[in-house]
C-alpha positions in Angstrom: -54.1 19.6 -44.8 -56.3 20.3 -47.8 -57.1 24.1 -49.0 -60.8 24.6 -51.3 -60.7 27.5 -54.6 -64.1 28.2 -55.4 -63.3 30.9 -58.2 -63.6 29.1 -61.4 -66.8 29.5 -63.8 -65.4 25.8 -65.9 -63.0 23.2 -64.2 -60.9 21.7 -67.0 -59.9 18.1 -66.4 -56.7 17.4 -68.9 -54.4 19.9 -70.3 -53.7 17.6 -73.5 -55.0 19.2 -77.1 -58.7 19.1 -76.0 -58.2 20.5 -72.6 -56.2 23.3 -73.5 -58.5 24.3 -76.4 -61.6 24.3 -74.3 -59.7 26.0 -71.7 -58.4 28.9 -74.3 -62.0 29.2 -76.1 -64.0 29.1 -72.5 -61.1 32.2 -71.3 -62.2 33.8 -74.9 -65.7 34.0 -73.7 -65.2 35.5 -70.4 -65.0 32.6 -68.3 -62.8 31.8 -65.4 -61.4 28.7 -66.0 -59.4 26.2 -63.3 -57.0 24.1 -65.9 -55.8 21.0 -63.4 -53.5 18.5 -65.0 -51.5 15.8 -63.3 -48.2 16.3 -65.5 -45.9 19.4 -64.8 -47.1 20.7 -67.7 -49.2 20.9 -70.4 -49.6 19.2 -73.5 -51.2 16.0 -72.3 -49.7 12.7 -74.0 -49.3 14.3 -77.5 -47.2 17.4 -76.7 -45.5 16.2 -74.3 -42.3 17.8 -73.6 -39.0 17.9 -70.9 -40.3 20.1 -67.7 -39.6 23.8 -69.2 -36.2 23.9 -67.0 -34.7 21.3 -69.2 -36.0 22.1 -72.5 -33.5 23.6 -73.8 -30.7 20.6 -73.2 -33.5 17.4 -74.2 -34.0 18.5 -78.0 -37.6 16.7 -79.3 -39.0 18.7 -81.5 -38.6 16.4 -84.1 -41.3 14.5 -82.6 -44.4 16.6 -82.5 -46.7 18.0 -84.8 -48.7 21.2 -84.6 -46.1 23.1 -82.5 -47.3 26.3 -83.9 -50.7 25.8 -82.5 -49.1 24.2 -79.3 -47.5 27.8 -78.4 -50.3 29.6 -79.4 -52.4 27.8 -77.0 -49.9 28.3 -74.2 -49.5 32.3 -75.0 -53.1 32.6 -74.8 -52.8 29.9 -71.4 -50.0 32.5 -69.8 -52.2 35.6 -71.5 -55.3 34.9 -69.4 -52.9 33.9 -66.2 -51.7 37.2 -66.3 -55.4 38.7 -66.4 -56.2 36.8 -63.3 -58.5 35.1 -65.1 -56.8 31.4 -65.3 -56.1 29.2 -62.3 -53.4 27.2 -63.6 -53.4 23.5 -61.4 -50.4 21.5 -62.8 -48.9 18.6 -61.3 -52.3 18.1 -59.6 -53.8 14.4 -59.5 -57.8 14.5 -59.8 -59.0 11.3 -58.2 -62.4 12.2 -57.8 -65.0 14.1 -58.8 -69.0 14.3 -57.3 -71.5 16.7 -58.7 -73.3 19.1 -56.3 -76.9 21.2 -56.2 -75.4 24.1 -57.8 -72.4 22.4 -59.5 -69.3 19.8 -59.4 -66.6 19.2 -56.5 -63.1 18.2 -58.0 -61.1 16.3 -55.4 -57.2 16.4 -56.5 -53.9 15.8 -55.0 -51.1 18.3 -55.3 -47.7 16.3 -56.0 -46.0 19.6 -57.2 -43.7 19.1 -54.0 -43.1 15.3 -53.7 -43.3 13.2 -51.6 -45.4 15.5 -49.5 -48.9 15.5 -50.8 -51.8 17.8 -49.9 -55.1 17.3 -50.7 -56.9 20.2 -53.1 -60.5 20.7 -54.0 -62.0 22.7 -56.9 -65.4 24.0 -57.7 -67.4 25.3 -59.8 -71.1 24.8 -61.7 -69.3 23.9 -65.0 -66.9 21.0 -65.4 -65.2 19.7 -68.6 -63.8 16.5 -68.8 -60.5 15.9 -71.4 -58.8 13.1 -70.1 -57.6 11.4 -72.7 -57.4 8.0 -73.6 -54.6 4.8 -72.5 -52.6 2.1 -74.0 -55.0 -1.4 -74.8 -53.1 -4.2 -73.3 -53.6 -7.9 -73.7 -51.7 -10.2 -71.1 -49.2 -12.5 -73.0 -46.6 -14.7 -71.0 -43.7 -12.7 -69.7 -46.0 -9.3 -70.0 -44.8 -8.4 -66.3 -41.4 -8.8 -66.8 -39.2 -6.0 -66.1 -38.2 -4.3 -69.4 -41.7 -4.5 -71.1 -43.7 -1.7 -71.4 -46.6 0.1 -73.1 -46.1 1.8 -76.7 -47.5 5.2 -75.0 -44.8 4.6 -72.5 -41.6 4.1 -74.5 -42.8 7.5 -76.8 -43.7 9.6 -72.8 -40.0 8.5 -71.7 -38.7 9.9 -75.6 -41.0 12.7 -75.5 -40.8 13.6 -72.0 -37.1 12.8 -71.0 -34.8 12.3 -73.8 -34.6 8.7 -72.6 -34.5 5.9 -75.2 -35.6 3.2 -73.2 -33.2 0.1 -74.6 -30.9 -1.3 -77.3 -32.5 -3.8 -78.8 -36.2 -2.9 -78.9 -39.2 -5.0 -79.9 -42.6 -4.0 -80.6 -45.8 -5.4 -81.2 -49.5 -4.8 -81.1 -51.7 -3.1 -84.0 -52.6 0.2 -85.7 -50.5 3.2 -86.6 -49.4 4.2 -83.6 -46.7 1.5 -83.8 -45.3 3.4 -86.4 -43.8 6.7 -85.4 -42.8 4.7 -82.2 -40.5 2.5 -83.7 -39.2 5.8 -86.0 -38.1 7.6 -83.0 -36.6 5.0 -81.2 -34.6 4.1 -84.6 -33.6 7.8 -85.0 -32.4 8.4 -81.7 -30.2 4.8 -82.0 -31.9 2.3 -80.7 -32.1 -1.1 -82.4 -35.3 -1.9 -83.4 -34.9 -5.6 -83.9 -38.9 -6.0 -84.9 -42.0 -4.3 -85.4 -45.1 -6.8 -85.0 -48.7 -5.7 -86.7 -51.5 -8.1 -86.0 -53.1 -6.6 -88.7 -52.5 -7.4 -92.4 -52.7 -4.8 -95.2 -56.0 -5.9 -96.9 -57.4 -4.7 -93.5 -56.7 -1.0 -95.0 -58.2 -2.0 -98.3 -61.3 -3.5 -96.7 -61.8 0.5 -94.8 -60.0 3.0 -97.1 -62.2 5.6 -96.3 -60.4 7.5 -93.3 -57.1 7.2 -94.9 -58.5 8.5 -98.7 -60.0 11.6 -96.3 -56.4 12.6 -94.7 -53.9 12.5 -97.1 -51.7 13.8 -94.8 -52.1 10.9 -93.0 -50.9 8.9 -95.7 -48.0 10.7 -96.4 -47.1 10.5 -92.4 -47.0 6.8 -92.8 -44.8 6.6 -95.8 -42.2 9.3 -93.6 -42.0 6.1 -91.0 -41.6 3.7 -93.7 -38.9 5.3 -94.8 -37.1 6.3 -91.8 -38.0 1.8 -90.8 -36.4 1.0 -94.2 -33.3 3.5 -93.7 -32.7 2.3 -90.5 -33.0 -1.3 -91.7 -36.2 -2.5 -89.3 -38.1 -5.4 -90.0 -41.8 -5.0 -90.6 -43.7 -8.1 -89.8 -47.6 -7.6 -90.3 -50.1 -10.2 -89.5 -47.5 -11.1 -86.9 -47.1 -11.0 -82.8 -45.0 -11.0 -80.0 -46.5 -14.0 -78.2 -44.4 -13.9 -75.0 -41.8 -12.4 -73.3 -38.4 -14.9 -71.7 -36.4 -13.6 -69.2 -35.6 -14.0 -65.5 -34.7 -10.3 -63.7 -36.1 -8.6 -66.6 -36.6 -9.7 -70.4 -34.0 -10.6 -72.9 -35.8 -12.0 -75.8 -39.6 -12.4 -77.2 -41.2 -15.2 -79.0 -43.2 -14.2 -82.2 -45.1 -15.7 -84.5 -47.6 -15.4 -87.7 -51.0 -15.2 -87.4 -54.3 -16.9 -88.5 -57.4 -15.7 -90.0 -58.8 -15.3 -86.1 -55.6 -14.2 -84.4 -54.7 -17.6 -83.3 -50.7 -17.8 -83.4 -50.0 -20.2 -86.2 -48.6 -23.8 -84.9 -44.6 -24.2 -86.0 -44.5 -20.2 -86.9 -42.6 -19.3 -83.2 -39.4 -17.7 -83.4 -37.1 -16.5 -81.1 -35.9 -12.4 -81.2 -33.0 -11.3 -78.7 -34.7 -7.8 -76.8 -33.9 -6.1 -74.2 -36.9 -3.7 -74.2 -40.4 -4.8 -75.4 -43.1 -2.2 -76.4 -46.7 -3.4 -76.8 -49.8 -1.6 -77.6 -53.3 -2.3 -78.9 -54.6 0.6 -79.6 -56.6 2.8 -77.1 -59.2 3.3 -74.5 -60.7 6.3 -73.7 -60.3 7.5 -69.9 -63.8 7.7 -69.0 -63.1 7.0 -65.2 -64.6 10.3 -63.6 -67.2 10.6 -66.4 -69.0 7.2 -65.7 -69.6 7.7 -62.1 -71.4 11.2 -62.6 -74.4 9.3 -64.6 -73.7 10.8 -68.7 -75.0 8.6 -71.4 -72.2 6.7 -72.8 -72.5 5.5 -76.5 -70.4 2.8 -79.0 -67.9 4.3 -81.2 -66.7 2.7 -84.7 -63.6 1.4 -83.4 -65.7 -0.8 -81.0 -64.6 1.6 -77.9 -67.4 3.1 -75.7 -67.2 6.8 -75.1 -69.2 9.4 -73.5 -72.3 10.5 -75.6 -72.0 14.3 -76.6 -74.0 17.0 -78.7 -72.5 19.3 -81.4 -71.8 21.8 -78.4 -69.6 18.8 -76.2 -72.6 18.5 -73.7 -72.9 15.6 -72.0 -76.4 14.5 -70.7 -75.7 15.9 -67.2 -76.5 19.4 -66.7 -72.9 21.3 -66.5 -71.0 18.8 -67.7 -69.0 18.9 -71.0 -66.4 16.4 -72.5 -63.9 16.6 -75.3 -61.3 14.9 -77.3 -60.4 10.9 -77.0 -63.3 10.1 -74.2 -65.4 11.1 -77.5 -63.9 9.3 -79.8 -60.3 8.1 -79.8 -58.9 9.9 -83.2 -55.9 11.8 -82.3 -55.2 15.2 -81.7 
C-alpha cells in the first residue's frame, strides 16, 4: 500500500550538512518543509552517528567536527516539529522524483519497519535536492573480494556503529580523505599496515592555493600525521594498491610505486598481508534525481560535473534548488 502527504511548501532531499541547513533556514522563513532521508537519522555521511538508542554506549565524538552547529541544527529540526511545521521523513528511500504543472512528485520507500516496505509519495511546488556525493572507484584485480571496501564505507561502519572493520587494514586511493580514515582506524586499534597516495607532494605545491586559504585545513592534516606517526603507519605517496589476493575474502594486496602517468612501475610490486582493504578516489557528486528533471549541469575544478546553480541555489528548472556536494564536492 502507498499513502501521498501533500502539506510541504519545500521537499528536502538529504539530511546531510546541506539538507539540514536548507531545511532549518526554509523553516526560518515560514515554510513547511518535508526533510526525507534514507538513514535513521540525520547528519548525512559527515555527522553520522549510532541510531540515538545507542548513542550513549558507541562513543564517536572524537570523529566529527562542527558538533556545536550539528545540535543546533537538530534543536531548530525538533523546534519546528514541534510547531507542526516540519514533516520529518527518516529512514525513507527516494528513488524517484518527476516534476509536475504546479510542482514536483517525490516517490520514496519507507524501510523504517524492515523488511516490510511501503511505498510513500511527497509533494510540493518546491523541491531541494542535497544528496551528497559517493566514493570514486577504479576496478583493480581482487576489488570484489570479500573484505574490500570503500574509504566512505570503513569511516560509516566507525562513525555509524562503533565497528572497526579489520585488523590489519590497508588503504589506498588519493586526496585527504585517506587521512582521517586511517587515524581513526589506528585510534580505535586497528593495524594499519599501509596508507597508499597516488598523488606525490609536489602535486600540493603545483596548487597551494586552497590549502594557503584554510589554515585550518592545514593544521587538520598535520593532527593525522601525527596520530599516523604515533601509531607507527606507513605513508607511501605516489604509491597504490594494485590488486587484491585472496580466495573467500582477501588476505593481502599487491602495491607498487608509480610513474609520471599512473602506470605501476615494472619490478616495484610488493606484497602487504591485509585482512581489510579500503579504497577511495575521491568523489562524485549524486546527481541521480537532478539529471533526469532537465537542470543545466556544469564542470567543476576537480574535473567532476555538478548541477549548475545561482548565488540563491537555483537550478535552471523552475522550483528546483540544489545544495552542497552535487554543487561542488568541498566538504561540509
Amino acid at each position: 500500500m502507498g499513502t501521498t502527504g501533500e502539506t510541504a511548501d519545500l521537499v528536502v532531499v538529504g539530511a546531510g550538512p546541506a539538507g539540514l541547513a536548507a531545511a532549518v533556514t526554509a523553516l526560518a522563513g515560514g515554510l513547511r518543509v518535508a526533510l526525507v532521508d534514507s538513514a535513521g537519522t540525520v547528519g548525512g555521511q559527515y555527522w553520522r552517528h549510532p541510531p540515538d538508542t545507542a548513542r550513549a554506549a558507541i562513543p564517536t565524538a572524537d570523529l566529527h567536527h562542527g558538533l556545536r552547529e550539528y545540535r543546533a541544527l537538530r534543536e531548530a529540526l525538533a523546534a519546528a516539529g514541534d510547531r507542526g511545521r516540519l514533516d520529518l521523513r527518516l529512514a525513507h528511500h527516494v528513488w524517484s522524483v518527476t516534476r509536475d504543472d504546479d510542482g514536483f512528485t517525490v516517490h520514496t520507500v519507507d524501510r523504517r519497519r524492515a523488511p516490510e516496505e511501503t511505498a510513500v509519495t511527497l509533494r510540493a511546488p518546491r523541491l531541494l535536492v542535497a544528496t551528497g556525493a559517493y566514493d570514486r572507484q577504479l576496478p583493480f584485480p581482487g576489488w570484489d573480494l570479500p573484505g574490500v571496501l570503500t574509504l566512505g564505507g570503513l569511516q560509516a561502519l566507525l562513525k555509524g556503529g562503533g565497528v572497526v572493520a579489520g585488523d590489519r587494514v590497508a588503504l589506498g586511493g588519493t586526496g585527504p580523505f585517506l587521512l582521517p580514515v586511517a587515524a581513526a582506524l589506528a585510534a580505535r586499534g586497528a593495524r594499519v599496515v599501509t596508507v597508499c597516495e597516488a598523488a606525490g607532494p609536489s602535486a600540493w605545491l603545483r596548487s597551494p592555493g586552497p590549502l594557503l586559504r584554510n589554515p585550518a585545513k592545514g593544521a587538520e592534516g598535520a593532527r593525522y600525521g601525527l596520530t599516523l606517526a604515533r601509531h607507527g603507519v606507513r605513508f607511501r605517496p605516489r604509491t597504490a594498491i594494485v590488486a587484491a589476493e585472496g580466495t573467500d575474502r582477501v588476505t593481502s594486496v599487491e602495491i607498487a610505486s608509480l610513474a609520471a602517468d599512473g602506470s605501476p612501475r615494472p619490478g616495484t610490486q610488493r606484497r602487504v598481508e591485509a585482512d581489510t582493504v579500503g579504497v577511495g578516489w575521491g568523489f562524485v557528486p549524486q546527481l541521480d534525481l537532478l539529471v533526469p528533471l532537465g537542470c543545466a549541469l556544469a564542470d567543476s575544478d576537480d574535473g567532476n560535473t555538478v548541477v549548475a546553480v545561482d548565488a540563491g541555489q537555483r537550478t535552471t528548472v523552475p522550483g528546483l534548488y540544489a545544495a552542497g556536494e552535487v554543487c561542488g564536492v568541498g566538504g561540509a
